[in-house]
Each structure stands twice: as C-alpha cells, then as structure tokens.
KOLGU-4560 file (N, C-alpha, C; in nm, 3 decimals, padded with zeros to 5 digits):
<recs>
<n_xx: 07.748 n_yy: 08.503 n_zz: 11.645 ca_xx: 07.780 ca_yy: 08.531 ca_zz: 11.782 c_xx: 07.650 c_yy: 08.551 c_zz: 11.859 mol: A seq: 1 type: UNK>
<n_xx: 07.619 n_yy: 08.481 n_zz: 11.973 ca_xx: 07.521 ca_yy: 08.471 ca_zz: 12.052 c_xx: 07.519 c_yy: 08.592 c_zz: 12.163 mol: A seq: 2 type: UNK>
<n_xx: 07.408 n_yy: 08.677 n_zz: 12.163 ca_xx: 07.427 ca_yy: 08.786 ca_zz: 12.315 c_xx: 07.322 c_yy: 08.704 c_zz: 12.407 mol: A seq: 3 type: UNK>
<n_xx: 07.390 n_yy: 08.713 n_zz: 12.565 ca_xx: 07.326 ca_yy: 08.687 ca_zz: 12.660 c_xx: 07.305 c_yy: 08.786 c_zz: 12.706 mol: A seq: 4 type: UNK>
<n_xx: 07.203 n_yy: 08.782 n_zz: 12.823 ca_xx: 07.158 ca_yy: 08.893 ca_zz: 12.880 c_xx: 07.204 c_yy: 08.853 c_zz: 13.063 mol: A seq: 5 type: UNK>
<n_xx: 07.227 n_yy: 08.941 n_zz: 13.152 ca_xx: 07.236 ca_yy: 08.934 ca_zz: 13.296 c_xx: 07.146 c_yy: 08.946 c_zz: 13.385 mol: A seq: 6 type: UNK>
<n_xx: 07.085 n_yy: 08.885 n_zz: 13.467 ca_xx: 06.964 ca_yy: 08.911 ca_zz: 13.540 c_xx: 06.980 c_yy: 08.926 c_zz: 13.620 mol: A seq: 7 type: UNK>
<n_xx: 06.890 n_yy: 09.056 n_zz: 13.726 ca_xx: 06.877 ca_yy: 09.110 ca_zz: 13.827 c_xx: 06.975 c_yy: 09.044 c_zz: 13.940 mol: A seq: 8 type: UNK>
<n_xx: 06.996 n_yy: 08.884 n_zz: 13.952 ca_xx: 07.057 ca_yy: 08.797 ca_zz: 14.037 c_xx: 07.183 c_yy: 08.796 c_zz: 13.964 mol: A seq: 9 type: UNK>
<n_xx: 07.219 n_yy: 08.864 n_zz: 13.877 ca_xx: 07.361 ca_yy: 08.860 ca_zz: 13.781 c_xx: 07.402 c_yy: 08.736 c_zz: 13.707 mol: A seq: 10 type: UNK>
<n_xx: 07.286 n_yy: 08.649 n_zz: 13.683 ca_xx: 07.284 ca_yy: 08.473 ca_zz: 13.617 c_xx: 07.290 c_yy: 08.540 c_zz: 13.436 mol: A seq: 11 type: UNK>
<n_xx: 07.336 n_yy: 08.434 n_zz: 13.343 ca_xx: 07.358 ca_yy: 08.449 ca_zz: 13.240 c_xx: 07.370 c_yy: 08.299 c_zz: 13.248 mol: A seq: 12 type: UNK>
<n_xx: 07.253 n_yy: 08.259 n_zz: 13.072 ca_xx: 07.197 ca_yy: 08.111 ca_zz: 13.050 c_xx: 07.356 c_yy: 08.160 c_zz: 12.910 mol: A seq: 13 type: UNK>
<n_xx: 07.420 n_yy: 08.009 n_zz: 12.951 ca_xx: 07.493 ca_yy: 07.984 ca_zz: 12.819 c_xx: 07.419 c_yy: 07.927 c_zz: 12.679 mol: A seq: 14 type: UNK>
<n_xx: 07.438 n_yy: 07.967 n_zz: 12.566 ca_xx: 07.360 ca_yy: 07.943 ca_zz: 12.477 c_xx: 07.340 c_yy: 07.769 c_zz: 12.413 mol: A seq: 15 type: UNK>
<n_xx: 07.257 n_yy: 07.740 n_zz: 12.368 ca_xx: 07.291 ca_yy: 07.592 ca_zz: 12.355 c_xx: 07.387 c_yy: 07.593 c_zz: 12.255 mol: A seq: 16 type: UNK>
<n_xx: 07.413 n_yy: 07.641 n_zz: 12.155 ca_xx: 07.513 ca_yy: 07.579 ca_zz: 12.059 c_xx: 07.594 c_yy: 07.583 c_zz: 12.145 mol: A seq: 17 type: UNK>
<n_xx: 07.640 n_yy: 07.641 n_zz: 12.221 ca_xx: 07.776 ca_yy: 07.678 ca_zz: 12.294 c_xx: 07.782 c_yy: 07.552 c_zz: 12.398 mol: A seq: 18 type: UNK>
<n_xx: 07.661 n_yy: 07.516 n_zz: 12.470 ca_xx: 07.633 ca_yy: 07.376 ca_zz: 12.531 c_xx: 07.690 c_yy: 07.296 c_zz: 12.508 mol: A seq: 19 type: UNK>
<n_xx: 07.622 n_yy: 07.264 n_zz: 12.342 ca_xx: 07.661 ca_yy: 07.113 ca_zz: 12.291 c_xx: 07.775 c_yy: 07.128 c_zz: 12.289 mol: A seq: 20 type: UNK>
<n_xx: 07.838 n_yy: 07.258 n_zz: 12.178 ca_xx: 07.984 ca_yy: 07.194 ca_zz: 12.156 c_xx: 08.108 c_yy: 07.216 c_zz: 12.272 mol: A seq: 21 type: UNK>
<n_xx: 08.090 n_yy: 07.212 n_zz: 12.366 ca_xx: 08.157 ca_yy: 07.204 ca_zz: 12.453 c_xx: 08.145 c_yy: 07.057 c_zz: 12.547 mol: A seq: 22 type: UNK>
<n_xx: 07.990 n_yy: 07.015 n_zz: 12.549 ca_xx: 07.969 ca_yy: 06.905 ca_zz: 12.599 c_xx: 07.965 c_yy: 06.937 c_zz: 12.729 mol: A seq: 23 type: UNK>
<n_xx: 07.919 n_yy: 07.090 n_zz: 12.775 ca_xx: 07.861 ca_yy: 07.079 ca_zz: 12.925 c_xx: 07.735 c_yy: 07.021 c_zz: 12.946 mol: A seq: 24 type: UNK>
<n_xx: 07.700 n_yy: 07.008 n_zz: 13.140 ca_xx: 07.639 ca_yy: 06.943 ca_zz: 13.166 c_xx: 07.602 c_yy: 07.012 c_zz: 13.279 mol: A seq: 25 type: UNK>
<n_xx: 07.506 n_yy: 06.973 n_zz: 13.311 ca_xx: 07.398 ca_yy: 07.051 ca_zz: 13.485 c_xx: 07.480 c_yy: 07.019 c_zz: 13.536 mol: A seq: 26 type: UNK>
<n_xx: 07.544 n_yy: 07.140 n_zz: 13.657 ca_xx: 07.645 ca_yy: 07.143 ca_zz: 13.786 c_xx: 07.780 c_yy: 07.082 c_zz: 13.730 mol: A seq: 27 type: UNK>
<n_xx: 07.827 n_yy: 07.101 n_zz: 13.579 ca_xx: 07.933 ca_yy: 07.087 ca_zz: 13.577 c_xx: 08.041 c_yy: 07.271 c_zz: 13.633 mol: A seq: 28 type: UNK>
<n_xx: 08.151 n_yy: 07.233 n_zz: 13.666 ca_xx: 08.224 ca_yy: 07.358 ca_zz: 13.706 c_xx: 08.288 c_yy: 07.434 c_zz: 13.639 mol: A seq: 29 type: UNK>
<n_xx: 08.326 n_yy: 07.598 n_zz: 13.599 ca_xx: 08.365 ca_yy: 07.659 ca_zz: 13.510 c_xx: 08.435 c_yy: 07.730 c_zz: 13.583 mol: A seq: 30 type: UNK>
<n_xx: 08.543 n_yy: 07.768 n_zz: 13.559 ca_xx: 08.622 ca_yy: 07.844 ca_zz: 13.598 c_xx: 08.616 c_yy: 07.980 c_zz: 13.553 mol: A seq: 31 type: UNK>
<n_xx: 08.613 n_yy: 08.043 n_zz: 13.642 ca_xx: 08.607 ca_yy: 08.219 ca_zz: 13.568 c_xx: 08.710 c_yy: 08.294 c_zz: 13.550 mol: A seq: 32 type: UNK>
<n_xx: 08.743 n_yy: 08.398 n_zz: 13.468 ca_xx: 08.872 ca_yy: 08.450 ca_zz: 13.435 c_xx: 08.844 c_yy: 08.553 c_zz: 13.424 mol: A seq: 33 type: UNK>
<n_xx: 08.902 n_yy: 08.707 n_zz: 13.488 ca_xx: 08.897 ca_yy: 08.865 ca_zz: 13.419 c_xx: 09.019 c_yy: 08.848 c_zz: 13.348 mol: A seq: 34 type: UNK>
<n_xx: 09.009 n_yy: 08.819 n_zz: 13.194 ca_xx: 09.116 ca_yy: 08.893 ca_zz: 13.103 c_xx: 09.105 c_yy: 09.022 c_zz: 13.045 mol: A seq: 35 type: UNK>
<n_xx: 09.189 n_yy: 09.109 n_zz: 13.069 ca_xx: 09.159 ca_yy: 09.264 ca_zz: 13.019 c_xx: 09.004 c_yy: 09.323 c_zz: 13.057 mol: A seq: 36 type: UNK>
<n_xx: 08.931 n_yy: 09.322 n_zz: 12.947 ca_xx: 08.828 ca_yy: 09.358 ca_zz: 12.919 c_xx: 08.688 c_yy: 09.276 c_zz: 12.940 mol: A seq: 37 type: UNK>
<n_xx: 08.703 n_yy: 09.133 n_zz: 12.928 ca_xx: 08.629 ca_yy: 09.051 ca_zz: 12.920 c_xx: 08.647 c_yy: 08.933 c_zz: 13.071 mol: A seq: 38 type: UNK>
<n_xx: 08.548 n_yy: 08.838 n_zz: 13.019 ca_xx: 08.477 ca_yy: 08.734 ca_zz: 13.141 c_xx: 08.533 c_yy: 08.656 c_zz: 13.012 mol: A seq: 39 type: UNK>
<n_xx: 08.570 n_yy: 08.545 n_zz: 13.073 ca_xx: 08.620 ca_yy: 08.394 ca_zz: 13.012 c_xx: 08.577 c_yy: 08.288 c_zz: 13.121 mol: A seq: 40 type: UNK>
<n_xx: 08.494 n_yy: 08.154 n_zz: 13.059 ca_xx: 08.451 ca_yy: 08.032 ca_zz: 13.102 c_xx: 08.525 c_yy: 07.981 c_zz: 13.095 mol: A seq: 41 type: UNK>
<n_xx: 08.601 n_yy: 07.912 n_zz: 13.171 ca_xx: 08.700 ca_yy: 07.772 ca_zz: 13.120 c_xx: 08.638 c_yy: 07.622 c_zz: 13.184 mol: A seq: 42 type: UNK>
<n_xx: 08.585 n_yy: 07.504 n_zz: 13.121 ca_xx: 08.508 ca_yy: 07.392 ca_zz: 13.147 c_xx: 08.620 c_yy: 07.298 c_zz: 13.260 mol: A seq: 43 type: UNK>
<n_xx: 08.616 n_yy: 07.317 n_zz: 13.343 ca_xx: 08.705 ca_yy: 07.206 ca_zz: 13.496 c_xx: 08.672 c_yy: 07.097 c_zz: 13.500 mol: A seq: 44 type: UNK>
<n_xx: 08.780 n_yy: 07.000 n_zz: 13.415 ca_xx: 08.709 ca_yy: 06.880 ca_zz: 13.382 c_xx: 08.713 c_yy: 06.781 c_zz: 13.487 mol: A seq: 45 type: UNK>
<n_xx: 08.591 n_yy: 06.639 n_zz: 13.519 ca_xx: 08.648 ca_yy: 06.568 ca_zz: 13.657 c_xx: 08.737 c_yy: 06.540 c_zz: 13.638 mol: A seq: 46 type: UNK>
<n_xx: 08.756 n_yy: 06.503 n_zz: 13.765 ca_xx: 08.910 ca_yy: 06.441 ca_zz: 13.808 c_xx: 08.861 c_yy: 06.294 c_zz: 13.772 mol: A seq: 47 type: UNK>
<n_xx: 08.749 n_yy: 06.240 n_zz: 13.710 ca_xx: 08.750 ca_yy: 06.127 ca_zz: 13.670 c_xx: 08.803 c_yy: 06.074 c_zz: 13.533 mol: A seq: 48 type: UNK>
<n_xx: 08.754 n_yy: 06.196 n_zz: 13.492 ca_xx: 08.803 ca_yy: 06.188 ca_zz: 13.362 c_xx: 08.934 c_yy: 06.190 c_zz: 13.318 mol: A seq: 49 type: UNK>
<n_xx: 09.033 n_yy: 06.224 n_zz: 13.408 ca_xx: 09.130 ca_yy: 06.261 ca_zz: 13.389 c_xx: 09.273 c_yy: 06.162 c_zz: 13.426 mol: A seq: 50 type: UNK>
<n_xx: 09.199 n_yy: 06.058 n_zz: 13.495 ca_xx: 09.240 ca_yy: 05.900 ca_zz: 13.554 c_xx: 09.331 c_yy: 05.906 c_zz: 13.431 mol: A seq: 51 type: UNK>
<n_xx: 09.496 n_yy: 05.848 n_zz: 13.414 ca_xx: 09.517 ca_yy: 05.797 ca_zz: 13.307 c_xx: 09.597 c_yy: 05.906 c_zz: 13.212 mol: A seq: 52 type: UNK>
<n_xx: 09.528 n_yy: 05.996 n_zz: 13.232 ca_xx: 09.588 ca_yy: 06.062 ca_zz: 13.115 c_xx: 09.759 c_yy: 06.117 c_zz: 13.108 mol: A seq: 53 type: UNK>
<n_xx: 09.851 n_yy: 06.081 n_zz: 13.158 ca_xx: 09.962 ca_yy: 06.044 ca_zz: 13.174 c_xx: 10.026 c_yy: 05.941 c_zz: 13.121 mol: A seq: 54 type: UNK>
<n_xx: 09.932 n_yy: 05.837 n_zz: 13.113 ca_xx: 10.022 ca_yy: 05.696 ca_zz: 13.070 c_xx: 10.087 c_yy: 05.716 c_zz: 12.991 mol: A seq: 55 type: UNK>
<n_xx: 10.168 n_yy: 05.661 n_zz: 12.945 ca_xx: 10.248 ca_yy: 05.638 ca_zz: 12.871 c_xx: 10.419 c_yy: 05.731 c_zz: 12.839 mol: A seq: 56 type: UNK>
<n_xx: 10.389 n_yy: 05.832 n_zz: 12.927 ca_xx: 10.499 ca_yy: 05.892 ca_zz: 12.952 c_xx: 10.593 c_yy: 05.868 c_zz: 12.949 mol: A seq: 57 type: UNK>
<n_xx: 10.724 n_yy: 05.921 n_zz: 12.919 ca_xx: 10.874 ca_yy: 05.864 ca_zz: 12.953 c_xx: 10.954 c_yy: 05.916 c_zz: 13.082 mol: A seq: 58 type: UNK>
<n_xx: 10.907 n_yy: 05.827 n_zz: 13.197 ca_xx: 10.972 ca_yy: 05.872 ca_zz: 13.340 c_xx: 11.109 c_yy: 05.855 c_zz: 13.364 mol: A seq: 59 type: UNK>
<n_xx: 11.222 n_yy: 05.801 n_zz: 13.233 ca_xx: 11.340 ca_yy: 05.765 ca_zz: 13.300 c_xx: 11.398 c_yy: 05.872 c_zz: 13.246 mol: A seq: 60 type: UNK>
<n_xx: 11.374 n_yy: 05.984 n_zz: 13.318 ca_xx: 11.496 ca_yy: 06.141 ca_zz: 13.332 c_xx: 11.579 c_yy: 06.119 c_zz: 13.457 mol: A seq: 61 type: UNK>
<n_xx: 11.747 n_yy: 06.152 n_zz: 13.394 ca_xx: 11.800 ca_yy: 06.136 ca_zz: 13.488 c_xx: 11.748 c_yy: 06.256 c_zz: 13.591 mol: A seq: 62 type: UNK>
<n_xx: 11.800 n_yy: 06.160 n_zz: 13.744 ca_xx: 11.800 ca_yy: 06.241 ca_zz: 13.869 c_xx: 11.908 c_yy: 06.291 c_zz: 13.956 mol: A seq: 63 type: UNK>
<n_xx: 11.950 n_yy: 06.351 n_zz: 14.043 ca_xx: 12.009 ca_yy: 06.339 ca_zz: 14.108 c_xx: 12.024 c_yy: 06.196 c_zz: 14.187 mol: A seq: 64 type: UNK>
<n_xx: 12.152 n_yy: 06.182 n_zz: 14.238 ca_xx: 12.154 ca_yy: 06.052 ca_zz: 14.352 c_xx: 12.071 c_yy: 06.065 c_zz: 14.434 mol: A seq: 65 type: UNK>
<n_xx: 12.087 n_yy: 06.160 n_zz: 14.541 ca_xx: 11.999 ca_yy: 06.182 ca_zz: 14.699 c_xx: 11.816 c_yy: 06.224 c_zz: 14.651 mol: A seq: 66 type: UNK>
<n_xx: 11.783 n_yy: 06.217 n_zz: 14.535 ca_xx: 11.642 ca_yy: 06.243 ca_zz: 14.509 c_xx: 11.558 c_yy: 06.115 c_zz: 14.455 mol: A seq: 67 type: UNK>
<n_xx: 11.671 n_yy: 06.004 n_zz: 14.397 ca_xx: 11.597 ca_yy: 05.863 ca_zz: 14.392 c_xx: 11.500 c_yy: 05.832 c_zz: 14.484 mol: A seq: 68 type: UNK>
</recs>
C-alpha cells in the first residue's frame, strides 16, 4: 500500500503503480467520492471511448402502443 502526502495547495501525486494499472493519463478526469471515512478516485472514461459500447443489445422489448 502506497502513502501519499497533501501539499500546502492540497495536491496529492497518484503513485505510479497505481498509474499504470489503471492506464491514466495527463488531464485525464476523476471523479471524486466522500464514502464514509475516505476519498475515492473513480477514472471518467471519454465519451470516445465509449462510441459503441451498446451494440449488440436486444432492443425488441415489448412497448406500449402510444410510446412506439
């Protein structure tokens, strides 16, 4: 387990192992979380990346008539 430290400006460097295996990147976006006790990162992936990722779905749920 890696400790970071907080600086005067309240910045905290993520550690590199933690870098790589996540596969962040300069000015990628993280979402912040207060759970209980703790700070949680969550990685906000582009919206480029994300093109697609639906396909293949099964869209024929029935509907109502008046919502066709």
């Amino acid at each position: 387990m890696s400790t970071v430290r907080v600086s005067p400006k309240f910045q905290v460097v993520i550690p590199l192992e933690i870098r790589q295996a996540l596969r962040l990147r300069p000015g990628q976006k993280l979402q912040v979380l207060r759970f209980e006790n703790r700070i949680e990162l969550i990685p906000v992936p582009d919206i480029k990346a994300m093109c697609g990722f639906a396909r293949g779905i099964d869209t024929s749920v029935p509907r109502d008539h008046d919502r066709v």
